[in-house]
N, C-alpha and C positions, 0 to 999 in steps of 0.2 A: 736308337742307339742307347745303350746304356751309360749309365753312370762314368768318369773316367777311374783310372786307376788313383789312389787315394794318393794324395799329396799334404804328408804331415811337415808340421814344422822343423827345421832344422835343428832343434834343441832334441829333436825324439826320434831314440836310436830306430835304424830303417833293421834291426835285428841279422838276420839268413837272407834278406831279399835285398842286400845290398845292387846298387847300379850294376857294380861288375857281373854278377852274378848274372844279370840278363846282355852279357857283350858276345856271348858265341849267337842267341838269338837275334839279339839287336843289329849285327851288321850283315845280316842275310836277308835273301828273299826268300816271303813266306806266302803262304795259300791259307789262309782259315777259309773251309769249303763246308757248307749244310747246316741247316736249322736259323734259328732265331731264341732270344728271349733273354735273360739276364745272365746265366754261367756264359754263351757264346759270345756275348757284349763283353762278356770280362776277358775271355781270351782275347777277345780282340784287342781290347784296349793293352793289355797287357802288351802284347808284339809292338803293338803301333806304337808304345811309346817306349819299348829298346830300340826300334827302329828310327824314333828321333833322336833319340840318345847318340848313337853309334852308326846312322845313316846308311840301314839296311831300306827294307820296303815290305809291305805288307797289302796284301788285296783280301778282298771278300767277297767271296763268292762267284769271281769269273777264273778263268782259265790261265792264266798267264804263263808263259813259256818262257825260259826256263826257270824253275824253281829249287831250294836247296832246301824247304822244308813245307812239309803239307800237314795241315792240323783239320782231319775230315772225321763229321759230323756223319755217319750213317743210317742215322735209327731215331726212335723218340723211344726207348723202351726204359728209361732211367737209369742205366746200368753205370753203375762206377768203376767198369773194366775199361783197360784200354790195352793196344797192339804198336806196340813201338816196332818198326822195320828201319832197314838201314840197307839198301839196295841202288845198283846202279846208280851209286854217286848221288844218294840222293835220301833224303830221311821223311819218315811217313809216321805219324799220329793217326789211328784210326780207333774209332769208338762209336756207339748203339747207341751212346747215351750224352746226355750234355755232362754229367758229372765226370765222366769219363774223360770227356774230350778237356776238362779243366783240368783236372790229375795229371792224362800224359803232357800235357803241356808245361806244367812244373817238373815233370820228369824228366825232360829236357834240359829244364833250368838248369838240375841237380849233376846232370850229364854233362854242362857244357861244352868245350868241345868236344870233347869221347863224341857227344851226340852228331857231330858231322863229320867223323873219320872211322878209320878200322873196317874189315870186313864184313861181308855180307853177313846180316843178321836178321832176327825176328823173336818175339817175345811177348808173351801176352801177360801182361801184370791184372792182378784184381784182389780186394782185399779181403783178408781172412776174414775177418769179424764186420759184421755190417754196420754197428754202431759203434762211432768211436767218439766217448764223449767228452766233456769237460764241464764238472760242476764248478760254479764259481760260490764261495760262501760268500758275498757282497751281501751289507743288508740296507735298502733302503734310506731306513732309519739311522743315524749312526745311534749302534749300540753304545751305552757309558762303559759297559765294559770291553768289551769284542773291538771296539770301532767302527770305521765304515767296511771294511773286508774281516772276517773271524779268520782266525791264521794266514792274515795277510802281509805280506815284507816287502810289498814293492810300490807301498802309497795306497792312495784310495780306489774308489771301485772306475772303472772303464765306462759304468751304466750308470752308476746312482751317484748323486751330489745334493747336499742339504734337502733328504727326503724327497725328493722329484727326480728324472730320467734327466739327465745330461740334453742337453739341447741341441750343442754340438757333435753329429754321431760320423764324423768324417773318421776319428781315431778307431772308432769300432769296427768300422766297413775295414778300414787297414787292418784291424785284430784278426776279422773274417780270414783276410787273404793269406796273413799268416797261418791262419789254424788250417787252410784248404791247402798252403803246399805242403804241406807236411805231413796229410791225409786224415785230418778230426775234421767230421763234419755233421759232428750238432755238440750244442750249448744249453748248459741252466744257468740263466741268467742272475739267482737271486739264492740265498741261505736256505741250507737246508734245517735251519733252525730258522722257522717263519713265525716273525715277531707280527705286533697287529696291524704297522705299516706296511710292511711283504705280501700279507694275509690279503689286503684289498690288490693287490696285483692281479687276482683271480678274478675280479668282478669290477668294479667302475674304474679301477685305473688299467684295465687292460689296453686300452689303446696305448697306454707308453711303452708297455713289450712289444706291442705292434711296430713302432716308430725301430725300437732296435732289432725287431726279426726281419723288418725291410732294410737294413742296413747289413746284415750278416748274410739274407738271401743272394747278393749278387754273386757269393762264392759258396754259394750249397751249403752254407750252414742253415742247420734246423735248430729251433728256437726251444727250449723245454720251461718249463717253472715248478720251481718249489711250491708246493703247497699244503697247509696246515688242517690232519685230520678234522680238528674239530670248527673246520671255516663253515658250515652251516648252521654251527652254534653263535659264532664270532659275527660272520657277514652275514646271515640268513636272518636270524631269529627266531631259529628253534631252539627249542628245549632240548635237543639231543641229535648228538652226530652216532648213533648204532648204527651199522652199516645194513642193519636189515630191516631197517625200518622205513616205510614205503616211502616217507617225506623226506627222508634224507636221500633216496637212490634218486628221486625224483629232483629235489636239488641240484644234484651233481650233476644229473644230464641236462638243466637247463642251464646251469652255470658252462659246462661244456660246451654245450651247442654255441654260447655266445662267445667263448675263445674261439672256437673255430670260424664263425663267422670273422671273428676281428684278424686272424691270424688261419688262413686256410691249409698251409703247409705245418703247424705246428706240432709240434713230435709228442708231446705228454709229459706226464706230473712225474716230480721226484720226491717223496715221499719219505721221513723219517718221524714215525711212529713210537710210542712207548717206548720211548730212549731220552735218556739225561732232561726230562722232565714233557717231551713232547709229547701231547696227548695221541693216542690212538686206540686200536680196537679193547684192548683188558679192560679198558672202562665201561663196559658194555657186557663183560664175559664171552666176549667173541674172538677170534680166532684173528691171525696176521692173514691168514689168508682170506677169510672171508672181507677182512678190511682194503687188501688188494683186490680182491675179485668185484668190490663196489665201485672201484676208482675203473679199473679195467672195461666192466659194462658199459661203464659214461662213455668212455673212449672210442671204444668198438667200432660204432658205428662209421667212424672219421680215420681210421688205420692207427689209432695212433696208441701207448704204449706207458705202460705206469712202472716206475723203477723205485720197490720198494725197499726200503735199505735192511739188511739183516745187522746191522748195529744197536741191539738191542742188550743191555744186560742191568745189574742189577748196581745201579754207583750211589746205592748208601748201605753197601755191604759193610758188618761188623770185621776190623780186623783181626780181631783177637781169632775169628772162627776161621780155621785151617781146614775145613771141607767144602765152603763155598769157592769156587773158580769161574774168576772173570772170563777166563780163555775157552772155559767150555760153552758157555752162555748161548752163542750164535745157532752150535749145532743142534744142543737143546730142545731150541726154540722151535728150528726149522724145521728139524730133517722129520721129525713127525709129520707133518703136513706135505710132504713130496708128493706132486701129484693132485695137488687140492686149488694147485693156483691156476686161474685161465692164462690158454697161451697166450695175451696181450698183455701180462704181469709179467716182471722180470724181477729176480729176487739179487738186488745190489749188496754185493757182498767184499768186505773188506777181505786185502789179500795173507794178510794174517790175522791171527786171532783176535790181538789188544786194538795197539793204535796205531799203527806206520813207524812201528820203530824202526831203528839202525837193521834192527836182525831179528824175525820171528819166524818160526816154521810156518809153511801155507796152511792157509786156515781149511782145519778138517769138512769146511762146508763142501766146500770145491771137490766135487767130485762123488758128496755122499748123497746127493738129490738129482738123479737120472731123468722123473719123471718132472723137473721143474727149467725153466728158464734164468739162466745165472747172466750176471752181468761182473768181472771183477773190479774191483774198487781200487785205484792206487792213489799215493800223492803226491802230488809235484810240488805242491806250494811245502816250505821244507821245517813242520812242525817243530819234528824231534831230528832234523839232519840238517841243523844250522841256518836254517830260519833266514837263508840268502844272504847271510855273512860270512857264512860260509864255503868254501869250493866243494861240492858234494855234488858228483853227478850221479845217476842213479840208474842207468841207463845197466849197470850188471846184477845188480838187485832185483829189477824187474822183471831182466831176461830170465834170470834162475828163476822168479816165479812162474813166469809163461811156461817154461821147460819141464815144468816140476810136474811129473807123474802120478797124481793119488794112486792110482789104481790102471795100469796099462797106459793110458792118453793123457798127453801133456794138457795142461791146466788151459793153455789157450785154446784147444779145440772141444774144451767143455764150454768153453763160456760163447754167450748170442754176444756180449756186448765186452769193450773194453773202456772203465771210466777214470778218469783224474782229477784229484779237488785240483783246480788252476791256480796256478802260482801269480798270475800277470795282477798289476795296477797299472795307475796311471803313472808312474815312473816313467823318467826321459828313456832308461834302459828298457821298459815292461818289464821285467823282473826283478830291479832292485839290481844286484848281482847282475853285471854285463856275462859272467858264465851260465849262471842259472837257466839262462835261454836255452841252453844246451840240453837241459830236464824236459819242459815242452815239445820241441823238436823228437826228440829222441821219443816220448808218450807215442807223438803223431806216427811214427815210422814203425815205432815196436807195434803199435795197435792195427798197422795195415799189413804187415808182417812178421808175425811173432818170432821166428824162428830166425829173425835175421843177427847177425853176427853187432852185438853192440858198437865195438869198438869199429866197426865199419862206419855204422849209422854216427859218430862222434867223427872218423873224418870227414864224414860229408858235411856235417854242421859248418867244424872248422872251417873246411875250406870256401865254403859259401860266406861267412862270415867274416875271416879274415882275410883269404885270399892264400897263398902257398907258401910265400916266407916267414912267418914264424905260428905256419904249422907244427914244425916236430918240438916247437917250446909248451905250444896252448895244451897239444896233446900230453907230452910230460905231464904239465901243471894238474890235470883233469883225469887222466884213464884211472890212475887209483886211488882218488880222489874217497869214493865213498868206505875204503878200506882203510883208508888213512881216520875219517872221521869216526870210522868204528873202537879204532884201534885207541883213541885218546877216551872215549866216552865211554859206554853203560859195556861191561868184556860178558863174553862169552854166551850170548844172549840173553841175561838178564831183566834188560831193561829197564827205561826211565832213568832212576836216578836225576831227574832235572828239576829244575826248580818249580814248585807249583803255582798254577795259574797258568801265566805265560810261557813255561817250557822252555827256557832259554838258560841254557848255562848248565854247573853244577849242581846239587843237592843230593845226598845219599842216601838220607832219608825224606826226604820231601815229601814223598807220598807213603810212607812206610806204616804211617800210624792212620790213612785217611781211610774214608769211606768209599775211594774210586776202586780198590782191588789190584792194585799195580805192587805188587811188594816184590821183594829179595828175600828177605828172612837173613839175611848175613845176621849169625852170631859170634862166640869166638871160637866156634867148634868150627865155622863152615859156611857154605853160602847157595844160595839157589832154591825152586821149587821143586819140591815134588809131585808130578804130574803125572807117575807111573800109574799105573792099575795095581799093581799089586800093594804099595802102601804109603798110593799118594789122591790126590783128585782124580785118579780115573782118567783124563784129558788124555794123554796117551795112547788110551784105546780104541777111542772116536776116529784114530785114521784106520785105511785096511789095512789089512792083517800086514803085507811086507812091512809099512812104516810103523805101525804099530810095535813089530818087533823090535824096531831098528830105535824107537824111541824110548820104550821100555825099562832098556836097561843102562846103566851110566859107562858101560865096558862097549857096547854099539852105537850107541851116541854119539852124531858128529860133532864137533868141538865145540863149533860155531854156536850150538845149542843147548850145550849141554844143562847151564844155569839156569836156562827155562825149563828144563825135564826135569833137573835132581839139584836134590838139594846133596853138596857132596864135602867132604874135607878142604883145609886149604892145601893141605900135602896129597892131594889127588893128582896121579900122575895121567897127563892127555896125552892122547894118541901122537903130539908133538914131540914128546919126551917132559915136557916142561912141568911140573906142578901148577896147578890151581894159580897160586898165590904168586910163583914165579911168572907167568904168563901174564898175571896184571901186572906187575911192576912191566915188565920188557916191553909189552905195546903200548904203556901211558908212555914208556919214555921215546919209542919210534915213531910215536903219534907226533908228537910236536917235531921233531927232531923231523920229519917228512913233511912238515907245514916249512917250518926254515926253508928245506934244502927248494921246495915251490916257488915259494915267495922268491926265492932268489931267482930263479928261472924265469918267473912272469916279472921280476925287473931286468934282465936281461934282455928283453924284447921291448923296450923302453921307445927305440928307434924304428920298430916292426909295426907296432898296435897304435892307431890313432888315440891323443893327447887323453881326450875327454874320457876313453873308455880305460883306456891305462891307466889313468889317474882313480880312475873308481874305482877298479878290481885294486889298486895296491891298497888306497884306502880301506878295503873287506879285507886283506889280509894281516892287516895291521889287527885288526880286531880279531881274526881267525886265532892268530897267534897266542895273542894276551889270553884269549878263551881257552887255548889248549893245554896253554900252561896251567891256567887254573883247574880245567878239569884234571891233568896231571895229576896235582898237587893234592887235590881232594880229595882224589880214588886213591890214591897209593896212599895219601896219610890216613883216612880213614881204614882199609885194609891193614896197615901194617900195625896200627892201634888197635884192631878186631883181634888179628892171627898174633901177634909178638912176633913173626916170622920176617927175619932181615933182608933188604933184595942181597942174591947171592954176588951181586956184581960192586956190593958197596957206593952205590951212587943217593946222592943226599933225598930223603925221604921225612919229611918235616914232622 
């Protein structure tokens, strides 16, 4: 028998997988029928202990007569499909594979009782994308500057504590079980910025990833690691990491062979290359691809899978020069080589161009490399969307990327993989922000179904979470949540504007004068990029030809974008009716004035939402506020100092 179901302390929120949550399971008789090994250990524990809860009953593996729910085990084929039926009074889990038969059984969860009522039914679920990941940027090490997680808001890392693996791995088996009902089932356990204590993760400290891939195995999660181009220069001691040089291929596959020994289910390296100072292949005169297709060989052998990140550009750009563009950078790089990577490289690609802003058009990679293996990149841990002080779900941002068309097919059935930097620490909440959980959850469900209705996947959260009575306040609070945070910060997709470094807050010009490539160009003529073809960066014309059109010029441009395409007047009239100028004033002042009218609503529900987690989200909103005003106050007063142009409505503009 396996491990039991993880039993955390009372101070640490139980998240989505609240008690109530397993009460339609728990007070029934059930059948877990077929196979053996650790996912069926978990179903089982998982029944058996709603079943003490709520004084149901569960068997394993005999026959028992009658039953109100069967969780049967068909196959050993590994398949993460499963057949929810609902016939003759009676509900059926059938699945080929053990991941499978773990999946419909949180589908159940998600069902509860729908799951044992209503007419005869049948439905066979299985997920779009076969990888659904989660990078965690944890470093080992604590960084002096980054900390122990880099863009992390919810405590320190899950895995790592003062340079060594956590000891205690009960809370991670419990992280596991979250990531599996939700449907993500593999992990990078460590920075993709791999400093020199990460770097040995690869070689004499692998038995400590070992320690936490045996703790995420009992819920199908697969294990991955960051690792650093130039580790056979760093761990080996050679003279040179050239990808094609005999000593270094040979390195890699003996370094490999011994993860795999340590770790037999392990999924493969995640990879960022000649980016913001990480060494890779240009130091050598070699190609991205040839530098993945040496990671990939090692692999090979073992099934396993190298996700190399296309986040590469040029961040000690002059800014004076108006012809270098960061936003071109990726396609660049790539789309030359389509075709050059072996099928066990996947080329990790951010889903827009810069960084995870509020607003960026989907990055023209997606979609212009046919012959290559994509994986998309998103982020949940919440850089530039409030850094889990603030209410920002994200969950329609994401959908619009999945949805989005380069050329005929939506963006999610171009990609093999669906990835997200993870937001979790070790917070009593795991995300800092008791909402923020709602961005994870929501990853998990979009990545096993892309096409699914957002605001669908937001009530099932809800309701799992809080239970039915002050559902229609959390949803208020939350559905336009990420519109709302648009609307106070960086308009009309612009970008940035936050403070440098740490990204938190106001700045207008913060990066305006840097070497990172982020600017506006706001003068007193105007404001935005020009990214046309005709007499800007070009960027524009790296999408096909419909988007291309459609971005081209500042009269087909949708609003939302416009400031990333053109640079344009402040008395530019938008497809709104609104001017330029008039459209900042009006959503800095909805922006906040829609955090108030929240905040009121999630005090309202004072009575609905247990003490501890009420008491947290009002506390985040107390700070949401105070932030929103200030970025109010920033953007409008710096615009209205730019333009001399009054808001038309006369409201105080400092």
């Amino acid at each position: 028998m396996g491990s039991p179901v993880p039993h955390l302390p009372e101070s640490v929120d139980p998240a989505w997988l609240t008690p109530g949550a397993f009460r339609a399971i728990g007070s029934r008789r059930t059948l877990v029928r077929g196979g053996e090994g650790p996912l069926v250990d978990s179903v089982h524990e998982e029944v058996a202990e709603a079943c003490a809860r709520f004084g149901g009953h569960v068997e394993r593996d005999a026959s028992p007569e009658p039953y109100d729910l069967l969780l049967d085990l068909t196959g050993d084929d590994g398949s993460e499909a499963f057949t929810f039926a609902r016939e003759a009074g009676r509900t059926t889990v059938t699945a080929s594979g053990r991941p499978g038969l773990l999946y419909g059984l949180f589908h159940v969860v998600r069902l509860g009782e729908d799951a044992f009522r209503g007419e005869p039914r049948r439905q066979t679920h299985r997920p779009a994308l076969g990888l659904r990941m989660l990078d965690h940027w944890d470093n080992v090490a604590v960084h002096p500057v980054m900390g122990q997680v880099e863009r992390g808001y919810a405590g320190g890392s899950l895995f790592w504590e003062d340079g060594r693996a956590r000891g205690d791995l009960e809370r991670v088996r419990a992280y596991g079980r979250l990531l599996a009902s939700c449907g993500i089932n593999a992990v990078a356990v460590n920075n993709v910025n791999v400093h020199r204590a990460e770097a040995r993760l690869l070689t004499d400290r692998i038995g400590e990833v070992a320690e936490i891939a045996g703790a995420l195995r009992a819920y199908g999660i697969r294990t991955q690691l960051s690792v650093s181009f130039a580790a056979p220069v760093v761990l080996g001691g050679l003279t040179t990491a050239d990808p094609l040089d005999e000593r270094v291929r040979t390195w890699w596959a003996e370094a490999t062979e011994r993860v795999y020994e340590a770790i037999p289910d392990f999924g493969g390296y995640v990879v960022k290359a000649d980016s913001e100072g990480q060494p890779g292949p240009f130091a050598y005169g070699r190609s991205h691809a040839e530098g993945a297709n040496m990671l990939a060989a090692a692999l090979e052998p073992y099934g396993g899978t190298v996700h190399w990140r296309a986040f590469v550009y040029d961040h000690r750009q002059d800014w004076r020069d108006r012809t270098t563009d960061r936003a071109r950078a990726a396609y660049d790089h790539f789309v030359p080589l389509d075709g050059e990577f072996a099928p066990n490289a996947v080329l990790q690609v951010k889903h827009g161009p810069m960084d995870f802003q509020v607003r960026e058009p989907v990055s023209p990679l997606i979609g212009a490399m046919p012959g290559t293996r994509l994986a998309v990149e998103l982020q949940a841990t919440q850089e530039y969307t409030g850094q889990q002080r603030h209410v920002c779900w994200l969950g329609p941002m994401w959908s619009e990327v999945l949805r989005f068309r380069p050329d005929g097919s939506p963006v999610a059935e171009l990609a093999d993989a669906l990835v997200a930097v993870s937001n979790v620490g070790d917070d009593p909440f795991w995300t800092g922000h008791p909402l923020a959980q709602a961005n994870l959850y929501t990853f998990g469900r979009l990545a096993w179904r892309p096409d699914a209705d957002p605001l669908e996947i937001l009530d099932e959260w809800i309701a799992l979470t809080f239970g039915t009575e002050p559902a229609a306040g959390v949803r208020a609070v939350m559905e336009g949540s990420w519109r709302t945070y648009e609307k106070y910060t960086a308009p009309l997709g612009v970008g940035f504007m936050v403070q440098p470094g740490h990204h938190y807050g106001p700045s207008v010009d913060g990066y305006e004068y840097s070497p990172w490539g982020t600017y506006h160009f706001a003068d007193r003529d105007g404001i935005g990029v020009d990214r046309s073809a005709a007499t800007g960066t070009g960027y524009a014309a790296q999408y096909a030809k419909p988007w291309a059109e459609v971005y081209e010029s500042p009269e087909t441009c949708p609003d939302e974008l416009l400031l990333f395409f053109h640079h344009v007047p402040y008395g530019h009239v938008l497809h709104s009716g609104r001017t330029v100028i008039q459209h900042i004033y009006d959503t800095h002042f909805e922006g906040v004035e829609e955090v108030e009218a929240a905040r009121r609503v999630w005090a309202s529900l004072v009575d609905l939402v247990d003490a501890e987690r009420h008491a947290r989200v009002t506390e985040r909103f107390e700070e949401q506020l105070r932030c929103a005003r200030e970025w109010r106050d920033q953007i409008n007063s710096y615009f209205f100092r730019k333009s001399g142009v009054p808001d038309a409505h006369g409201r105080r503009i400092h």
